[in-house]
C-alpha positions as CSV (number, residue, x, y, z in Angstrom):
1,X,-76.9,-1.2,-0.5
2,X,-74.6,-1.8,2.0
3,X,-70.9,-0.5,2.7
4,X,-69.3,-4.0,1.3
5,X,-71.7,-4.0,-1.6
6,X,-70.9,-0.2,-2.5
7,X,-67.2,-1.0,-1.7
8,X,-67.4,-3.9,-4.0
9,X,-69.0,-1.6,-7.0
10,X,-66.5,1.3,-6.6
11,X,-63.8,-1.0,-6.7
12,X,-65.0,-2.4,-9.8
13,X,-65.9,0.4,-11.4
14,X,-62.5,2.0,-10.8
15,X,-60.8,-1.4,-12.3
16,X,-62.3,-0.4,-15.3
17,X,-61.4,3.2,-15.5
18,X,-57.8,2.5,-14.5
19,X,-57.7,-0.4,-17.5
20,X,-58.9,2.9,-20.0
21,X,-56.5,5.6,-18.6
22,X,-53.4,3.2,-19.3
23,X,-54.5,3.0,-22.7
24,X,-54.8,6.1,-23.2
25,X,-51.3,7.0,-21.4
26,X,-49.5,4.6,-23.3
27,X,-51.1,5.9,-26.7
28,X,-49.8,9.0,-25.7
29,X,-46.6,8.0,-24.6
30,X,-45.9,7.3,-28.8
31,X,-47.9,10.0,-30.4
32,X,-45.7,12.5,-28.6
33,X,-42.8,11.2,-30.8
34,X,-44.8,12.5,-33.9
35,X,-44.9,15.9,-32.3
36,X,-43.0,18.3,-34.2
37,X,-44.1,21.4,-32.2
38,X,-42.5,22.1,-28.5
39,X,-46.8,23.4,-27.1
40,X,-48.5,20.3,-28.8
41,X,-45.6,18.3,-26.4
42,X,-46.1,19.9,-23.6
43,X,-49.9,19.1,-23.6
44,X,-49.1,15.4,-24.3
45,X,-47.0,15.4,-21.3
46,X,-49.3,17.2,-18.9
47,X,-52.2,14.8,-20.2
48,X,-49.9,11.7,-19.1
49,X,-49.3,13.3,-15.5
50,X,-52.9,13.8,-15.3
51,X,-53.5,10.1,-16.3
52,X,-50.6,8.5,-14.0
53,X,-51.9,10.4,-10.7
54,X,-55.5,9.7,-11.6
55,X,-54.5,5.6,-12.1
56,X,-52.5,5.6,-8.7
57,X,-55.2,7.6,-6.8
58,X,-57.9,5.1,-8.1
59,X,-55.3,2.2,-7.2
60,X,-55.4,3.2,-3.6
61,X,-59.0,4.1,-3.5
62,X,-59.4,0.8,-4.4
63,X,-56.9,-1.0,-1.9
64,X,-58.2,1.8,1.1
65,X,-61.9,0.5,0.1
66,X,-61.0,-3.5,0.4
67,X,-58.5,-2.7,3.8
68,X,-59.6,0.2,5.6
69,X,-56.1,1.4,7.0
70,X,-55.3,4.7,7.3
71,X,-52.1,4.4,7.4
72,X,-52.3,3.8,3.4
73,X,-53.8,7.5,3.0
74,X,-50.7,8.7,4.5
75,X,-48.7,6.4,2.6
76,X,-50.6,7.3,-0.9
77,X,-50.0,11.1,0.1
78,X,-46.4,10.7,0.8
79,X,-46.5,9.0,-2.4
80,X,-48.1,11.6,-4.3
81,X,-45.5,14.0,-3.2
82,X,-42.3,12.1,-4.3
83,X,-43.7,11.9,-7.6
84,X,-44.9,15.8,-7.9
85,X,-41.3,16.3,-6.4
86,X,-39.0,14.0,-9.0
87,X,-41.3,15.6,-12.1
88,X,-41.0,18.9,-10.8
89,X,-37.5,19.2,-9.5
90,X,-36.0,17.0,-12.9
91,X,-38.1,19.8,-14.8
92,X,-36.8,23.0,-13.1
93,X,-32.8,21.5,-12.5
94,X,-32.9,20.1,-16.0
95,X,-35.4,22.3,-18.4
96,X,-33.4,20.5,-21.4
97,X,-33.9,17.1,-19.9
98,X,-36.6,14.4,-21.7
99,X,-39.7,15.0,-20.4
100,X,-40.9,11.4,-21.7
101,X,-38.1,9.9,-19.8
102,X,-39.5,11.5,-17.1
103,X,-43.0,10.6,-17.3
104,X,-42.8,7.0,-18.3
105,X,-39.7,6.6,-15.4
106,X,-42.3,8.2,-12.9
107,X,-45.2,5.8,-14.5
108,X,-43.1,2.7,-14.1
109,X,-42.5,3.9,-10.1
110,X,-46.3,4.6,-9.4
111,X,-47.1,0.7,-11.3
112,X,-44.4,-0.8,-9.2
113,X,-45.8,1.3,-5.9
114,X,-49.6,0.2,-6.2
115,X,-48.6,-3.7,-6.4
116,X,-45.7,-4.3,-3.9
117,X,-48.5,-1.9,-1.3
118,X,-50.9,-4.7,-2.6
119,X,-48.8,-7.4,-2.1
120,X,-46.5,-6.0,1.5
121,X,-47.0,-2.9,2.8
122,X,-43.5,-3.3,4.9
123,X,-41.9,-4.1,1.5
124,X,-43.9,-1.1,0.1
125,X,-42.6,1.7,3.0
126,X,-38.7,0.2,3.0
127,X,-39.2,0.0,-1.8
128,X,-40.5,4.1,-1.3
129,X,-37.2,4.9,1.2
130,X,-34.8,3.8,-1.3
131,X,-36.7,5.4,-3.7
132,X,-36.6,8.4,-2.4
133,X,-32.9,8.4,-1.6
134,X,-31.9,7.0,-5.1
135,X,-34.0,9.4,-6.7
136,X,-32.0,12.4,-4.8
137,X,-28.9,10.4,-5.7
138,X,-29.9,10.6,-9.4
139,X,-30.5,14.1,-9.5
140,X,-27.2,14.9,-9.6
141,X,-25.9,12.4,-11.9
142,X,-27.1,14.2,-15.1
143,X,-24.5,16.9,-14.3
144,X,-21.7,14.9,-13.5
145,X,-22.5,13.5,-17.0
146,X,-22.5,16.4,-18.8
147,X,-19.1,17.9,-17.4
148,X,-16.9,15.1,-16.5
149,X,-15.3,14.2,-19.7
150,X,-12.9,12.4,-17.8
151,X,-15.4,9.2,-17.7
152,X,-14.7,8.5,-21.1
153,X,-11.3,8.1,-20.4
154,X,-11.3,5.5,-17.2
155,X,-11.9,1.9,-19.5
156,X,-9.3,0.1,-17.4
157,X,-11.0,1.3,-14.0
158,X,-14.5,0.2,-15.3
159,X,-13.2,-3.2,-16.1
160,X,-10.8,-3.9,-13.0
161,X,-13.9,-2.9,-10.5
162,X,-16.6,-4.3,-12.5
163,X,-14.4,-8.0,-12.3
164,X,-13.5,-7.1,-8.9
165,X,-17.2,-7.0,-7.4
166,X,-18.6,-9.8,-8.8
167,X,-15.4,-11.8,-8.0
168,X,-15.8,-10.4,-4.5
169,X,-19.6,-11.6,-4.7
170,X,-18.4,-15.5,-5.8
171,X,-16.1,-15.0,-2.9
172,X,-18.0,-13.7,0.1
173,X,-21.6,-13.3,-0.9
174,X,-24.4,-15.7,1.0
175,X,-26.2,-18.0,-0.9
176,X,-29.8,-17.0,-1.3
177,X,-32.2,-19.8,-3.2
178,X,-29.3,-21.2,-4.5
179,X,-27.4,-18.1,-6.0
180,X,-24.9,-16.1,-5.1
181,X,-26.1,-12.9,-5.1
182,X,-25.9,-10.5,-2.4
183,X,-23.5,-9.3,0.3
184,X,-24.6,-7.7,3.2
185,X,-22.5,-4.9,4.6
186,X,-24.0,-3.1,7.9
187,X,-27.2,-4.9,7.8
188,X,-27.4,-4.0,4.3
189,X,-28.0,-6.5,1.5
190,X,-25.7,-5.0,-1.7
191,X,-26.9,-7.2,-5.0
192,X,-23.1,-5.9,-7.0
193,X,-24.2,-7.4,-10.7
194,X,-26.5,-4.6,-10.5
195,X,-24.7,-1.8,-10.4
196,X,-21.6,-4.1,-12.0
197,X,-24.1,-3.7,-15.5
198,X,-23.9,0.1,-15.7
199,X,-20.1,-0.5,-14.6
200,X,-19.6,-3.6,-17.8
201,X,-21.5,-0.5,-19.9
202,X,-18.9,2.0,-19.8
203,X,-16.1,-0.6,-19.6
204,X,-16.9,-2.1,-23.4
205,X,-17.9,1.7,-24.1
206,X,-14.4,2.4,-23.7
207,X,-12.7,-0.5,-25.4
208,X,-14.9,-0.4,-28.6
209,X,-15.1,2.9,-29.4
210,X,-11.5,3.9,-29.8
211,X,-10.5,1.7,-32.0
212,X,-12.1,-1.6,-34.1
213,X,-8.6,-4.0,-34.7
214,X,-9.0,-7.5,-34.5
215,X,-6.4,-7.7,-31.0
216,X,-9.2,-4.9,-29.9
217,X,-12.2,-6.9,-30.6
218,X,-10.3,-10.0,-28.2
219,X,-9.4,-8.7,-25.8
220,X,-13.0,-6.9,-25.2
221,X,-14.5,-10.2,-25.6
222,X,-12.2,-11.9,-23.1
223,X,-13.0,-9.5,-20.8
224,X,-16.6,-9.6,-21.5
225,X,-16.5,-13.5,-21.5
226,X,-14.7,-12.9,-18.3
227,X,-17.9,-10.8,-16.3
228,X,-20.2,-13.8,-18.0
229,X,-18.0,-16.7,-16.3
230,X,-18.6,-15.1,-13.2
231,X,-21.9,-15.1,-13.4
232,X,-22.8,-18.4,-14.5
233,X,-20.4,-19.6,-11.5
234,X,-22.5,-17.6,-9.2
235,X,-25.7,-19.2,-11.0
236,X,-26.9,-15.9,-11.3
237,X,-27.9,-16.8,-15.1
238,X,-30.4,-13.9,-15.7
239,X,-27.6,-11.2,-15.2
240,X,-25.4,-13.4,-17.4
241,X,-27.8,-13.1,-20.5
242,X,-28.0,-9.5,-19.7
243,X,-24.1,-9.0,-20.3
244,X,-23.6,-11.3,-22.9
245,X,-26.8,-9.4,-25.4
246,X,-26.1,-6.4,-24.5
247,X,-21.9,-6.9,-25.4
248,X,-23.0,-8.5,-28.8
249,X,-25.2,-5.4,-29.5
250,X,-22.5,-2.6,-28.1
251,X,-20.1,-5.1,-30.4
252,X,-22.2,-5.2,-33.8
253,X,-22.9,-1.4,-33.3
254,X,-19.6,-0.4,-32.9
255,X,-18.2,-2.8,-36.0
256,X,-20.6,-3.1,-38.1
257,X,-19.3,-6.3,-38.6
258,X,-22.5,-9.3,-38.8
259,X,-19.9,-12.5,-39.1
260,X,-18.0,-11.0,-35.5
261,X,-22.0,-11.1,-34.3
262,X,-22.6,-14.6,-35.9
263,X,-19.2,-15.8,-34.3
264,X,-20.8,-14.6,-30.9
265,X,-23.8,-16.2,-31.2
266,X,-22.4,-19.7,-32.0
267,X,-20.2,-19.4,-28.9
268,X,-22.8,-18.8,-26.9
269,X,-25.2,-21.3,-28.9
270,X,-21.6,-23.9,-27.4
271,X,-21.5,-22.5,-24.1
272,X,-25.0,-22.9,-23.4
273,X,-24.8,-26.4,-23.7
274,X,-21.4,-26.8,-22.2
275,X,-23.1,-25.3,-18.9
276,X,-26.3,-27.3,-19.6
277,X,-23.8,-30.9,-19.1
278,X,-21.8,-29.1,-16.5
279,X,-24.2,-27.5,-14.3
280,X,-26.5,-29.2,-12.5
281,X,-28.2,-26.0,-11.8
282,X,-29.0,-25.1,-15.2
283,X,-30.0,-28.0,-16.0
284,X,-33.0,-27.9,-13.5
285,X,-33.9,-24.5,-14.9
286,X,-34.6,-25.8,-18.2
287,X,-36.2,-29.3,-17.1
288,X,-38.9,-26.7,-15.1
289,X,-39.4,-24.7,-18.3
290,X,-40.2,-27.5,-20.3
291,X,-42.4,-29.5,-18.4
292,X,-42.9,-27.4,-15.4
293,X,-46.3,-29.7,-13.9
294,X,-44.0,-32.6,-14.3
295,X,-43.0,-31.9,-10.5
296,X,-46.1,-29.1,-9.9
297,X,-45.7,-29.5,-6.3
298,X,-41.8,-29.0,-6.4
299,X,-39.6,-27.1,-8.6
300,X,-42.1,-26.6,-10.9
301,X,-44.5,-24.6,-8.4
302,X,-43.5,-21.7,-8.7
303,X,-44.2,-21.2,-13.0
304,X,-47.6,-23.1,-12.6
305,X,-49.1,-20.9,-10.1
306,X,-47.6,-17.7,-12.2
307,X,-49.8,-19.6,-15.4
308,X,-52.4,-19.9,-13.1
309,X,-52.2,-16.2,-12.3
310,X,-51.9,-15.1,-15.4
311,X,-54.7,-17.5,-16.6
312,X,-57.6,-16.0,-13.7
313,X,-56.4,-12.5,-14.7
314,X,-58.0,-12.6,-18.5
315,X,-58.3,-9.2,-20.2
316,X,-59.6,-7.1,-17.7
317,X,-57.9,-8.7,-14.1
318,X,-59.8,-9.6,-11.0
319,X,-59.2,-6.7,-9.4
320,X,-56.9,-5.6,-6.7
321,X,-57.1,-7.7,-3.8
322,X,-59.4,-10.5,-5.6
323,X,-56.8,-12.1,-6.6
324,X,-54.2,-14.5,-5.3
325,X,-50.7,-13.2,-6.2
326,X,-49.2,-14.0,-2.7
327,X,-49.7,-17.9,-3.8
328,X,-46.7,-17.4,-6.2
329,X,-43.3,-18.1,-4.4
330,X,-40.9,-14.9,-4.4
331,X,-43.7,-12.9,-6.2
332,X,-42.3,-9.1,-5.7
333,X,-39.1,-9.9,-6.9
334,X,-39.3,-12.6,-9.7
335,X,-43.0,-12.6,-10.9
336,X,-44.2,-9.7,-10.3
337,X,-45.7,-9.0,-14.5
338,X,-47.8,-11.8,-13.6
339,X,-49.2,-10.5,-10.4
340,X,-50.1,-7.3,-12.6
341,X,-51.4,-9.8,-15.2
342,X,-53.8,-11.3,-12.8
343,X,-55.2,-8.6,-11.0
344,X,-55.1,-5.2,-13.3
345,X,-55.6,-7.5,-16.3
346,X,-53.8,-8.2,-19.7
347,X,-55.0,-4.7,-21.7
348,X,-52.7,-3.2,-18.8
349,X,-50.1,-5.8,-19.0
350,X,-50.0,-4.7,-22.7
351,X,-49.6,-1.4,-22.2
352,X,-47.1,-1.5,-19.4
353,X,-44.9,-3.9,-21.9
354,X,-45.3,-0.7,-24.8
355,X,-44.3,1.5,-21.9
356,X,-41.2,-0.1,-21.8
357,X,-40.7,-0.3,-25.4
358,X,-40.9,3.4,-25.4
359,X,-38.5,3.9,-23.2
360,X,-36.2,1.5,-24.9
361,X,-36.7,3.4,-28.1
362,X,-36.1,6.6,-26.4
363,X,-32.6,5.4,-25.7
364,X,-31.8,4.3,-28.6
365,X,-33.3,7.7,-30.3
366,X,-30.7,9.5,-27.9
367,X,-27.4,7.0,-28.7
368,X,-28.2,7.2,-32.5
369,X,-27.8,11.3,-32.2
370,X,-24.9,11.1,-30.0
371,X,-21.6,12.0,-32.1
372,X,-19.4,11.2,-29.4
373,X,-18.3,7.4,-30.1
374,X,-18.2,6.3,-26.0
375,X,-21.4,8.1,-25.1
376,X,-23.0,6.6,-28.2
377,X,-22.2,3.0,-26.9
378,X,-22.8,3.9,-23.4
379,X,-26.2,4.9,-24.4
380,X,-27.1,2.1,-26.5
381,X,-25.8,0.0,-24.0
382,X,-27.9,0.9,-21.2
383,X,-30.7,0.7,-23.5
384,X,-29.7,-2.8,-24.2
385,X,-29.5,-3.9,-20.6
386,X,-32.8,-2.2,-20.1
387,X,-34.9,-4.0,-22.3
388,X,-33.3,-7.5,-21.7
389,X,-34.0,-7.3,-18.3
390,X,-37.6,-6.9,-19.0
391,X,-37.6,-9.3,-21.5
392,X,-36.2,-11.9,-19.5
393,X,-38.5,-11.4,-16.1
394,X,-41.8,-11.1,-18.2
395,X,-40.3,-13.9,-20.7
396,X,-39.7,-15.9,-17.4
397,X,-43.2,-15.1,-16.1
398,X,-44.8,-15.9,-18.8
399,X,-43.1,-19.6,-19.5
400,X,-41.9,-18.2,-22.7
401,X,-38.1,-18.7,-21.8
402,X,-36.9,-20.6,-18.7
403,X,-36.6,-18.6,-15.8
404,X,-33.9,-16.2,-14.7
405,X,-34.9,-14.6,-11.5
406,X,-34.4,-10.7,-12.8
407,X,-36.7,-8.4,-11.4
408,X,-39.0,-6.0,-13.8
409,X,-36.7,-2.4,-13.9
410,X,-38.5,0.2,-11.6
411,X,-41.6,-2.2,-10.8
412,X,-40.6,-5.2,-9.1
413,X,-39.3,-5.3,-5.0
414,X,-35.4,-4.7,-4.7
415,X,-33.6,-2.0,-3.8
416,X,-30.0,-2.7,-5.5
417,X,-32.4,-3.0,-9.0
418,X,-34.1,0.2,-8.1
419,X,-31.2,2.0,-7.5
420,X,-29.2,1.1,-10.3
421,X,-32.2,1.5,-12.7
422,X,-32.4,5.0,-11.3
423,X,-28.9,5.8,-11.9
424,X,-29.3,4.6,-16.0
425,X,-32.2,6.8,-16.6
426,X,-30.0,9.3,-14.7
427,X,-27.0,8.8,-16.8
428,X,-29.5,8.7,-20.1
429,X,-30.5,12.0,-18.9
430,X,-27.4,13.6,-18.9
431,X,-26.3,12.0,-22.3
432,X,-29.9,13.8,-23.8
433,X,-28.6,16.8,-22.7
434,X,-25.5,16.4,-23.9
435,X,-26.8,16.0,-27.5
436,X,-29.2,19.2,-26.9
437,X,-25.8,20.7,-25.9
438,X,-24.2,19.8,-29.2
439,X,-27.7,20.8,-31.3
440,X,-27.5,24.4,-29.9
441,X,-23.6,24.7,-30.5
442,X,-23.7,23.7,-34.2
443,X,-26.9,25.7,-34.1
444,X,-24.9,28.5,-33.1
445,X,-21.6,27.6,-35.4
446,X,-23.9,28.1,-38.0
447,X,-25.7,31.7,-37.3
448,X,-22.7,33.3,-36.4
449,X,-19.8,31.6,-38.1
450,X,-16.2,32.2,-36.6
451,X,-14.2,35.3,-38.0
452,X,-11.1,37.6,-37.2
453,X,-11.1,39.7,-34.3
454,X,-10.5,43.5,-35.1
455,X,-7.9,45.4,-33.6
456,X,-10.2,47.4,-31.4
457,X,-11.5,43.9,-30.2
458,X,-7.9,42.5,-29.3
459,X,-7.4,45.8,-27.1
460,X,-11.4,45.4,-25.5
461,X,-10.2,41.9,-25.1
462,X,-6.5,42.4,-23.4
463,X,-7.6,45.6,-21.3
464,X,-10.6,42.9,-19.8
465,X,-7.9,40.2,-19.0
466,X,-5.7,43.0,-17.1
């Protein structure tokens, strides 16, 4: 047997074995919640680090195998390292932190580092650098969380910047495949609706959970209707339906009122098709969803070759680097479930879509337990724009809904999505925490219950403060 031959069967055999450890990571990653004891968790979570380094060392065994470059061993080693680093340092600075956060965030990373290395290794080395720095960044944002209160008091500052940058982006941003997107400060590209999402978050945090009156409710949805506007004007529609479902969830939750959600949805039902007639844009969005072969080697190339993709891919994938993901237009960014699809194969395109169920239901676990009204919303509201997002790029990729251009959180190319997507998990973090914080207090409230100081205990006291 020759070296290609045995290259071949390696690769092959290693698809395989990849396909079975993401099964048995993402069963894992739900039979933890059933864990009642802290031991029997600990194990679950040490078998899914085993599992994730043994899929993303047989990922670029593979890719090593098919390429021969050696700069991918240094790149897969340098690799390695960040993600022993961000479980061990996340671990150690935050022992009370959620260790299936943790996992399933570092999971998500490894995922999106195998296929943009597969598709660009330029894209790959610049995707790992702001990695790398966001994750340092996001380190510290769990304590910031946990003893600023004073972010639960700036509403009016979350609105008036959150309207100011994407008002700034309609301004002065470049158009980029016919959306305004991006501005580019020091030969930096800065995609604002990203961060503007965590920004809209804590902005209808604010206004919603002080008080529920009907002159509350308006102006909140003004204001909300307001970042939407934007959007649409921009034509950046996938960040658009983000804001809009995740305000009418943060607005059902905090009322509890179903006709305030059912007004909302009619309004949007109306503005939909106001913007259908009005924009011409929109209107070509929907024209490709519907019959996207109509104009196959147009507007509607890009969906067909992602169905074709998906289509070659079956259950089990082709195989890293026996595919052809390149063939689909703006593939790292907008398509990139359906690269995954193609060549690791539907079982793992099922289990990466429960991976991020998980996570969603880990944040909605976290708000639910939260007694604190604004970090309840906040919570529920990054969990919101979370799994939107993901429904709308694989929803997009998959010609279920039209397209939106979003980018899969944590596994598609861009650095102002990585970033920002590092920052919520961050700020999730630090929420968890805070409701650990609040468990142990009460726990403590409880055991030793308040009483009267003697008088030998004043004097201790006063003698102490001297």
């Amino acid at each position: 047997m020759n070296l290609t031959n045995l290259a071949g069967t390696v690769s092959k055999a290693a698809q395989y074995v990849i396909i079975v450890l993401a099964v048995i990571y993402t069963i894992q990653s739900y039979t933890v919640f059933a864990q009642r004891n802290r031991m029997d968790r600990e194990q679950i979570f040490l078998r899914q680090n085993v599992s994730m380094f043994a899929i993303h060392f047989l990922a670029y065994l593979i890719m090593y195998l098919n390429t021969m470059r050696f700069d991918l061993l240094l790149f897969y080693g340098a690799q390695v390292l960040f993600l022993m680093f961000t479980l061990l340092l996340y671990r150690n600075l935050y022992p009370r932190a959620s260790k299936s956060l943790i996992n399933n965030m570092c999971m998500l990373l490894s995922v999106g580092f195998i296929m943009i290395t597969r598709l660009s290794y330029d894209q790959s080395v610049k995707q790992f650098e702001i990695a790398a720095a966001g994750m340092a960044l996001s380190l510290l944002i769990p304590l910031i969380v946990r003893k600023l209160l004073v972010l639960t008091k700036m509403t009016w500052g979350y609105v008036f910047v959150g309207i100011g940058l994407l008002a700034l982006v309609l301004i002065a941003a470049n158009v980029t495949n016919g959306a305004k997107l991006s501005i580019y400060i020091g030969g930096f590209s800065f995609q604002a609706s990203e961060f503007v999402k965590i920004i809209f978050v804590f902005a209808m945090a604010g206004l919603l959970s002080t008080e529920h009156s009907f002159r509350r409710v308006v102006i909140a949805t003004v204001l909300a209707a307001a970042h939407v506007m934007i959007l649409v004007i921009s034509t950046d529609l996938g960040s658009a339906l983000i804001f809009f479902v995740t305000y009418m969830i943060m607005l059902f939750v905090a009322t509890r009122n179903p006709f305030l959600s059912l007004i909302g949805i009619l309004a949007f039902c109306a503005a939909a098709i106001a913007a259908y007639f009005l924009f011409a844009h929109i209107r070509v969005r929907v024209q490709i969803w519907a019959h996207p072969f109509a104009d196959y080697s147009g507007s509607g190339y890009q969906i067909c070759q992602s169905l074709f993709a998906i289509a070659a891919g079956g259950w089990f994938g082709t195989g890293l680097y026996n595919g052809s993901p390149g063939a689909i237009p703006y593939v790292a960014q907008d398509f990139m479930f359906s690269a995954i699809l193609e060549e690791l194969g539907g079982i793992f395109g099922i289990c990466l879509i429960l991976i991020c169920m998980a996570v969603f239901i880990m944040f909605v676990n976290i708000a639910m337990k939260l007694s604190n009204r604004f970090y309840r919303l906040a919570a529920l509201g990054i969990g919101t724009t979370y799994a939107t997002q993901v429904f709308l790029t694989i929803g997009g990729g998959t010609k279920l809904i039209p397209m939106t251009g979003v980018t899969l959180p944590l596994v598609s190319y861009g650095g102002s999505s990585l970033l920002s997507t590092l920052i919520m998990f961050a700020i999730v973090q630090g929420l968890y925490m805070l409701r650990s914080d609040e468990v142990r207090q009460n726990y403590a409230a409880q055991v030793m219950p308040e009483r009267e100081e003697t008088p030998q205990e004043v004097y201790i006291d006063r003698r102490i403060e001297r």
